[in-house]
Backbone as a ProteinNet text record, in pm:
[ID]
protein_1_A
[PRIMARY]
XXXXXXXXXXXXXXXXXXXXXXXXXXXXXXXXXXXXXXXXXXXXXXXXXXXXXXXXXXXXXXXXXXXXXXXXXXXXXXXXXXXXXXXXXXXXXXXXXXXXXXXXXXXXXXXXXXXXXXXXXXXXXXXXXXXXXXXXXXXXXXXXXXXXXX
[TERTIARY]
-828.8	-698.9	-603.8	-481.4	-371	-332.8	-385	-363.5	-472.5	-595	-710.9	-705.6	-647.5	-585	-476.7	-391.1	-233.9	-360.7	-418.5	-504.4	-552.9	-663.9	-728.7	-636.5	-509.4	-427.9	-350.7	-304.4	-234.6	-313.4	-474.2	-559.8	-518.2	-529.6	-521.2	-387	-317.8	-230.4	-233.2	-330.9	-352.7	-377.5	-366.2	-390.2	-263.9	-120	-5.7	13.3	-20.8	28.6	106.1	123.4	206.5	373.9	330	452.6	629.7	743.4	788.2	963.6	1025.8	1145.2	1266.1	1362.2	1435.8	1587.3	1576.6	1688.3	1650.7	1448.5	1435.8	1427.6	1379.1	1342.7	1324.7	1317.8	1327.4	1187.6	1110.9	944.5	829.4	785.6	697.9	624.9	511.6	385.2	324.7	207.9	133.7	210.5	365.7	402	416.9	468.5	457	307.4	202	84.6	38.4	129.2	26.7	121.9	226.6	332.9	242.1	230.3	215.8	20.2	-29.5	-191.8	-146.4	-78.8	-28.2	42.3	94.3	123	44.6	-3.8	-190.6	-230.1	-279.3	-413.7	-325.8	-152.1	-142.9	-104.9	-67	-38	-184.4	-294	-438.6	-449.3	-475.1	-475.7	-424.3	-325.7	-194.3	-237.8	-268.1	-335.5	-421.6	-491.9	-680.9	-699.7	-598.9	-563.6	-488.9	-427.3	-358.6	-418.9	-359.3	-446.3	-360.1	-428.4	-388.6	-293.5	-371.9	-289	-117.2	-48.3	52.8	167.9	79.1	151.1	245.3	366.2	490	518.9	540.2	596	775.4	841.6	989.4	1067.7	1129.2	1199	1323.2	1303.6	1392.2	1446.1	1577	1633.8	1602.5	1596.7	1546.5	1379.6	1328.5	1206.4	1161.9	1236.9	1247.4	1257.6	1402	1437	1342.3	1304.7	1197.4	1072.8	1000.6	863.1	918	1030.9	1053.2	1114.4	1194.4	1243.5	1142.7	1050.3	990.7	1055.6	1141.8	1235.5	1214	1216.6	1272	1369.2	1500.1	1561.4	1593	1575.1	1545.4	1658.7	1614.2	1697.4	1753.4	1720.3	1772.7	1790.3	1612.1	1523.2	1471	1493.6	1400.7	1326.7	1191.8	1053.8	1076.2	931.2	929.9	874.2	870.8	781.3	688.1	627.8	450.7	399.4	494.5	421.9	495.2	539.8	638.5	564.6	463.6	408.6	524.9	500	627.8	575.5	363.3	371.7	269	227.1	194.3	42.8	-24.2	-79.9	-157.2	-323.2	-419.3	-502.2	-556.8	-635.1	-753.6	-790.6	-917.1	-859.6	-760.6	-676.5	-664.8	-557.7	-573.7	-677.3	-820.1	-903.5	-994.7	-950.7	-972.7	-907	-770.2	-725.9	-694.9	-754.3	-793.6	-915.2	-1047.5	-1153.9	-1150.3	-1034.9	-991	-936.1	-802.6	-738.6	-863.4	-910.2	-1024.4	-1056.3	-1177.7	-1188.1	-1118.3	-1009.1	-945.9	-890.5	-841.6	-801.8	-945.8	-1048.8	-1155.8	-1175.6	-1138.9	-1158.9	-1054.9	-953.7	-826.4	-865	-942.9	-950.8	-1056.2	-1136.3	-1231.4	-1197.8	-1045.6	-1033.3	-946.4	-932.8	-810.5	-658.9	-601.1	-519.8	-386.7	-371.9	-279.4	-284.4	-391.8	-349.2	-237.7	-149.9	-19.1	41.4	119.2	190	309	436.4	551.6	603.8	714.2	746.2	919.8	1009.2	1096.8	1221.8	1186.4	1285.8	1244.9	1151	1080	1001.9	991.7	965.1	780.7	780.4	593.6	545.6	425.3	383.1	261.2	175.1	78.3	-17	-166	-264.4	-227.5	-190.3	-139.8	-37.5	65.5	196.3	179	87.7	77.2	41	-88.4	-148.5	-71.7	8.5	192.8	260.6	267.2	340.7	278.3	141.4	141.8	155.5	128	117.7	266.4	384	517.6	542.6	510.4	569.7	459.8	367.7	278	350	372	441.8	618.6	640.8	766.8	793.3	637	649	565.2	453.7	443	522.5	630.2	767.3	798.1	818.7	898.5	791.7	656.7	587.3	591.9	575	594.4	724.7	821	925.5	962.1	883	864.2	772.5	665	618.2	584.5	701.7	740.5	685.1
6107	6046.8	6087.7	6152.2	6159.2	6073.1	5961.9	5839.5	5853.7	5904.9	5910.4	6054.6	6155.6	6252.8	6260.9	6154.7	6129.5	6059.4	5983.8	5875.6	5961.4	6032.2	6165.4	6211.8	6266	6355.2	6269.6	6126.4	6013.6	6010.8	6021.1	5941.3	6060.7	6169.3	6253.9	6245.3	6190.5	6156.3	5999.2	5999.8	5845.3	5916.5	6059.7	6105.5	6120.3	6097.7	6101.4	5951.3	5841.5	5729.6	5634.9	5686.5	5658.2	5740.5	5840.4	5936.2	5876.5	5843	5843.2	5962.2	5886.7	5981.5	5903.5	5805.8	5749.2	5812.6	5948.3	6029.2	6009.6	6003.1	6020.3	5821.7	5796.6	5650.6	5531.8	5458.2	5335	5303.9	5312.2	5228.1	5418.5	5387.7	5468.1	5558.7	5655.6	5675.2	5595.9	5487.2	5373.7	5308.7	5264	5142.3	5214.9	5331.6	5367.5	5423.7	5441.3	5429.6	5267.7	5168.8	5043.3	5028.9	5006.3	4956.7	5024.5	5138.8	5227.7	5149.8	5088.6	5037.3	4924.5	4818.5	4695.3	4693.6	4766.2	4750	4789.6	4874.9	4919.9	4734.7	4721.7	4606.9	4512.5	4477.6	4322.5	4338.2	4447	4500.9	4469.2	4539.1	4539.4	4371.9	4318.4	4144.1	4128.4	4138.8	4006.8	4076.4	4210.7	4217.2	4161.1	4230.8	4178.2	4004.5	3949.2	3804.9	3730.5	3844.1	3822.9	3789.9	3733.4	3674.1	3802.5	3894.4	3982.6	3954.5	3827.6	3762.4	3719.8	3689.8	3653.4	3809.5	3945.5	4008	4057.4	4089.2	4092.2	4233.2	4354.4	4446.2	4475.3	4511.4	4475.4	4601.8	4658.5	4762.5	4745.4	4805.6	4801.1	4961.9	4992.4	5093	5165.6	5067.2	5094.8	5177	5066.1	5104.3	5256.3	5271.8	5425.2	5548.3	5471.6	5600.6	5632.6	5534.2	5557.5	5658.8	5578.6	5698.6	5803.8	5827.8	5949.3	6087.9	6017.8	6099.1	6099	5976.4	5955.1	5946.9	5889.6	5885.8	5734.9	5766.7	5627.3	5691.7	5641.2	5703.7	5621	5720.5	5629.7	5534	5475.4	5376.9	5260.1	5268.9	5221	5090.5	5067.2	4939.4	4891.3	4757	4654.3	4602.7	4646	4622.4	4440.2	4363.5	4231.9	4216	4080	4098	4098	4054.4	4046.4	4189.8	4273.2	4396.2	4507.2	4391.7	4437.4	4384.7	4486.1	4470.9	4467.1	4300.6	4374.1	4337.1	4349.1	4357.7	4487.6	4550.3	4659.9	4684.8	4798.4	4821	4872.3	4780.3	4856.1	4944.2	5104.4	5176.5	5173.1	5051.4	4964.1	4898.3	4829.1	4758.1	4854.8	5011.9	5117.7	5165.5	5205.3	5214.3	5099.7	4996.1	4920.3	4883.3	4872.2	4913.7	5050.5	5147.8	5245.5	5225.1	5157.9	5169.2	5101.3	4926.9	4844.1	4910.6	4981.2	5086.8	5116.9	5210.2	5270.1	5210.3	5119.6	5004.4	4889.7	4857.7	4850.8	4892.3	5029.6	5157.2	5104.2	5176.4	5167.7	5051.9	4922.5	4799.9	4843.7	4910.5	4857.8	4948.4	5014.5	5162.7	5084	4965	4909.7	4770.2	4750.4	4608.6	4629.3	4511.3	4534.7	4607.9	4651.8	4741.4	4626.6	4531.6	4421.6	4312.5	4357.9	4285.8	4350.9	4291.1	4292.8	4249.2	4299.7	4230.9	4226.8	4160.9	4136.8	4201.5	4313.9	4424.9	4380.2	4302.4	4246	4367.4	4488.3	4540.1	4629.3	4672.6	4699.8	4618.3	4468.5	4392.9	4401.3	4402.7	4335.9	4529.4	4533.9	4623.8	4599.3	4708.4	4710.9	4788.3	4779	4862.1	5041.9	5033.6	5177	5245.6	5166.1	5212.1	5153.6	5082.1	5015	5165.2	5223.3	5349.2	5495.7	5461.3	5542.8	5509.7	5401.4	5402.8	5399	5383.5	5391.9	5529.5	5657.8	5787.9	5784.8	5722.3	5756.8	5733.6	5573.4	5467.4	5548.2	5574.1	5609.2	5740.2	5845.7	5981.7	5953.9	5868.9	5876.7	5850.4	5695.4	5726.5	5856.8	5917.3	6003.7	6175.4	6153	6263.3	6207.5	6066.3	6020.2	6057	6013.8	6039.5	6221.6	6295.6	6430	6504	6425.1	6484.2	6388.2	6271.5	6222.5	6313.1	6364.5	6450.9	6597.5	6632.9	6796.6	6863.5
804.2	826.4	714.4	762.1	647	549.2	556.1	423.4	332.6	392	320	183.8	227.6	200.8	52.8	109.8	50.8	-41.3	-57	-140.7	-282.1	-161.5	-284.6	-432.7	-349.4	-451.7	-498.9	-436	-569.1	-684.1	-672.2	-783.8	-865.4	-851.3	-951.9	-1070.5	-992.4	-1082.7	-1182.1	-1186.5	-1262.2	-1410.4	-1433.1	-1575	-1597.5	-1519.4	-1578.8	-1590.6	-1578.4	-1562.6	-1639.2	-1755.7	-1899.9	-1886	-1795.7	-1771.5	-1681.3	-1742.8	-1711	-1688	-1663.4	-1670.6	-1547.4	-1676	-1648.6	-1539.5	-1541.9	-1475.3	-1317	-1338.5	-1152.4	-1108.3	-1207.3	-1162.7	-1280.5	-1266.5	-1397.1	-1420.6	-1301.3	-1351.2	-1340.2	-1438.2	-1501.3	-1313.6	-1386.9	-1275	-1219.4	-1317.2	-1308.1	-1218	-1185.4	-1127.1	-981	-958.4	-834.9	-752.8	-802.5	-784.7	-747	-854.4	-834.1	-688.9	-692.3	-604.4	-425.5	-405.3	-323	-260	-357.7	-338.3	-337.4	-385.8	-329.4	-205.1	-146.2	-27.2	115.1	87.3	157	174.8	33	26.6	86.6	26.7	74.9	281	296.9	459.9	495.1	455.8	522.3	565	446.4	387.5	521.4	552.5	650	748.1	770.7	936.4	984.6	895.3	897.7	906.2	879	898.7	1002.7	1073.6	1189.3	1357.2	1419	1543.3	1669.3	1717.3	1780.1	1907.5	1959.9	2003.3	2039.3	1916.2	1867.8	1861.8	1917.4	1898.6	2013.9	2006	2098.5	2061	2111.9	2121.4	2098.5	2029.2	2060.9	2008.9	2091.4	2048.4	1911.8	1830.2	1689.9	1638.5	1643.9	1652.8	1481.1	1402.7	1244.2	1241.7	1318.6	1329	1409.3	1548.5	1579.7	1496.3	1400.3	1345.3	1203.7	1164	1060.8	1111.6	1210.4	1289.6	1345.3	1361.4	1410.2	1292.7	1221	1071.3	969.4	942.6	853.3	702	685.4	555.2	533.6	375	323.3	207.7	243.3	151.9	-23.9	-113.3	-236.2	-282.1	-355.7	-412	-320.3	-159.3	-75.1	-41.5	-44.2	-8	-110.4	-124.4	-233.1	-193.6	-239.3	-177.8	-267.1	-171.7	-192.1	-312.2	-375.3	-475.9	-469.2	-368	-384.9	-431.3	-426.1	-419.3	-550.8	-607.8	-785.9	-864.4	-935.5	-1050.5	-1175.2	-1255.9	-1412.5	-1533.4	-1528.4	-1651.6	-1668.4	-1753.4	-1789.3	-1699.4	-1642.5	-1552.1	-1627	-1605.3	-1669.8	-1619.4	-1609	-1536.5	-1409.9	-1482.3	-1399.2	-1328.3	-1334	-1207.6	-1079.9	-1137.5	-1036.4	-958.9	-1027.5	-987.3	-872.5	-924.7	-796	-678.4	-685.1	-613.5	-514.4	-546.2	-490.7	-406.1	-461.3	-370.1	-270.6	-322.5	-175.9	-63.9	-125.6	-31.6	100	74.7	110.4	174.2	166.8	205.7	352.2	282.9	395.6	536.5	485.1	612.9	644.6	637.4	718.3	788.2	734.4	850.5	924.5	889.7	978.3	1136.5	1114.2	1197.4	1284.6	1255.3	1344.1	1446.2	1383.9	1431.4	1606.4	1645.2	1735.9	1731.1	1834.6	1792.2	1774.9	1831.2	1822.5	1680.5	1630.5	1480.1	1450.5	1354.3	1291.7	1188.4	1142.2	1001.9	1035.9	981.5	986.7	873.2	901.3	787.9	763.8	668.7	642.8	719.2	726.8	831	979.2	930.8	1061.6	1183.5	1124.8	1225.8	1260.7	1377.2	1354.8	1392.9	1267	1317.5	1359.7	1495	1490.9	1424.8	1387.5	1360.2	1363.6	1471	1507	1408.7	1423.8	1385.3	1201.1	1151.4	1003.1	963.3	1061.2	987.9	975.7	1045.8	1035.6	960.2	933.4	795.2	675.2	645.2	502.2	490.4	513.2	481.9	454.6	496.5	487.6	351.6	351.2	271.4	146.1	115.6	1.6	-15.5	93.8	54	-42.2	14.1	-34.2	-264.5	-262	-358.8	-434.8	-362.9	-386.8	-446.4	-402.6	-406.7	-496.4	-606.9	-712.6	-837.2	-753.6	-871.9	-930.8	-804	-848.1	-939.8	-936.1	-951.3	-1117.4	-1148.1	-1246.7	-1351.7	-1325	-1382.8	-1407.9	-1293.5	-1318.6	-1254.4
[MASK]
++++++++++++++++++++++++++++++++++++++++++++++++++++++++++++++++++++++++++++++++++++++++++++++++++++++++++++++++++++++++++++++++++++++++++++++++++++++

């Protein structure tokens, strides 16, 4: 799976993770690595918790144009806090959060396809469309982290 992939070559960058560069972005490597695995684990969390049931299909013109462009354009969106680390990020934190990552995708790939999470602009996603967006949502900070460290 392309998230599994995008996963591999984030970790490698956990040897820049001290690395910043205030011209591309304000929060260091480490925070867009942690930021990018907090939203995996707490998305997995609220599916994997979700009653498949409850889920409603609903057309959202935001949501189109996102799966179809695949952009998040920077500086745009203010992610929630649950998923804003603001005090200093220790290695072993990353590392575990990496193996949850993991972890999770793999339940997510076994459950019903109508589990869901509620995404503050995209609205309810399913299983399907969650595993469409993390490759986006992780690529995008992926491109900050690259361009943070040259």
């Amino acid at each position: 799976m392309k998230i599994n992939k995008i996963l591999d070559e984030l970790e490698t960058y956990l040897l820049h993770a001290e690395k910043s560069n205030p011209k591309i972005s304000q929060k260091d490597v480490a925070w867009h690595i942690d930021h990018s695995l907090k939203v995996i684990n707490t998305i997995s969390s609220a599916i994997l918790g979700s009653n498949p049931k409850d889920y409603n299909k609903k057309f959202k013109w935001i949501k189109w144009y996102f799966f179809t462009f695949k952009i998040i354009p920077r500086g745009k969106v203010k992610a929630p806090e649950i998923v804003i680390e603001k005090n200093p990020i220790p290695m072993e934190a990353l590392e575990n959060q990496f193996t949850l990552a993991r972890t999770n995708i793999a339940q997510l790939q076994k459950i019903d396809s109508n589990h869901f999470f509620v995404h503050p602009l995209l609205g309810k996603l399913n299983v399907k469309e969650t595993l469409r967006f993390f490759p986006v949502h992780t690529q995008h900070h992926f491109k900050i982290i690259k361009d943070i460290v040259g």
